[in-house]
C-alpha positions as CSV (number, residue, x, y, z in Angstrom):
1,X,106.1,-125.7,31.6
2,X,102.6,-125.0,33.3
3,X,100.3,-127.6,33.6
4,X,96.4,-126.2,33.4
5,X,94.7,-128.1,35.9
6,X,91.2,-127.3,34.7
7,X,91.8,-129.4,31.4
8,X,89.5,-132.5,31.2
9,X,91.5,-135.6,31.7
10,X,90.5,-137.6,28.3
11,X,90.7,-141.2,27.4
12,X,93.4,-140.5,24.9
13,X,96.0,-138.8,27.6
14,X,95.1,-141.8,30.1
15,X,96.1,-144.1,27.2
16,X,99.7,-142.3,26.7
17,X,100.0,-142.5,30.4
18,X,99.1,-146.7,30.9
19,X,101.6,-147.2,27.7
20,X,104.7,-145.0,29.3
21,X,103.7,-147.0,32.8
22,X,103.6,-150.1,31.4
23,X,106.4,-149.6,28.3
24,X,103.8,-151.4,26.5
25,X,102.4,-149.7,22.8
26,X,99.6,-151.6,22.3
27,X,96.9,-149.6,24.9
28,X,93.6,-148.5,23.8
29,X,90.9,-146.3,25.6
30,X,89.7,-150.1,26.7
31,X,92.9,-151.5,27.6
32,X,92.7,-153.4,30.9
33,X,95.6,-152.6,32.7
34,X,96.0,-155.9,34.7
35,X,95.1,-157.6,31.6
36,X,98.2,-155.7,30.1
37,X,100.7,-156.8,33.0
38,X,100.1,-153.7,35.3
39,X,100.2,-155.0,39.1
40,X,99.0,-152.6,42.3
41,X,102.7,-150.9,42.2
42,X,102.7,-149.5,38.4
43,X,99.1,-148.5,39.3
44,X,100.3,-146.1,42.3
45,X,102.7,-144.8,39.5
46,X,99.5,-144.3,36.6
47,X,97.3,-142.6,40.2
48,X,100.6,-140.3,40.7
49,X,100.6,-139.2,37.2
50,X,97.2,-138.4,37.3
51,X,97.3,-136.3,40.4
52,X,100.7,-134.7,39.4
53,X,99.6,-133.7,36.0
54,X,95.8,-133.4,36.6
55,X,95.2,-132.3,40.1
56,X,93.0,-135.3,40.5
57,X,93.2,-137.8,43.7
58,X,91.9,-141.3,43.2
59,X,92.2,-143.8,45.6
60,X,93.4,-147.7,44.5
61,X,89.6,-148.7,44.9
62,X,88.6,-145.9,42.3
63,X,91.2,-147.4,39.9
64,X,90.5,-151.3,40.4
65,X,87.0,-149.9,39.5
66,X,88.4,-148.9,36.3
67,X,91.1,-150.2,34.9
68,X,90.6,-149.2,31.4
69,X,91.8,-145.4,30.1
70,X,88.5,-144.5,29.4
71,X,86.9,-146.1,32.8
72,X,89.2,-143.9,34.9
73,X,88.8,-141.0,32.4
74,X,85.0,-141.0,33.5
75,X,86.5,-141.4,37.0
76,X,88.3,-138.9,37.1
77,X,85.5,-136.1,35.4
78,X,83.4,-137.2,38.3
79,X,85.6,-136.8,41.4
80,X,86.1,-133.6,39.6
């Protein structure tokens, strides 16, 4: 399977990403992720899955920024 690179990173796929990271269903688009148990570690996991799938490199600053699916969607379409 081929991931296209040039697809915006929405809210919504940042949400199913923070809920497989945390095994935790209840994540919206302004779901803190601390506030939801996420530490620094599962964080590194949500920045690799972003770069993996997305071809986007955020640094721990960018996410502690925004914490929240659709603050690091909005991230991420600007470092893009």
């Amino acid at each position: 399977m081929s991931t296209d690179l040039t697809t915006p990173v929405t809210a919504a796929a940042l949400v199913a990403v923070f809920r497989r990271v945390l095994e935790h269903e209840d994540v919206t688009a302004d779901s803190d992720f601390f506030d939801l148990g996420g530490d620094s570690l599962l964080a590194t996991r949500v920045l690799s899955a972003v770069s993996r799938t997305h071809g986007v490199e955020l640094t721990f600053d960018d996410f502690l920024l925004a914490p929240t699916p659709a603050g690091l969607a909005r991230r991420i379409a600007a470092a893009a």
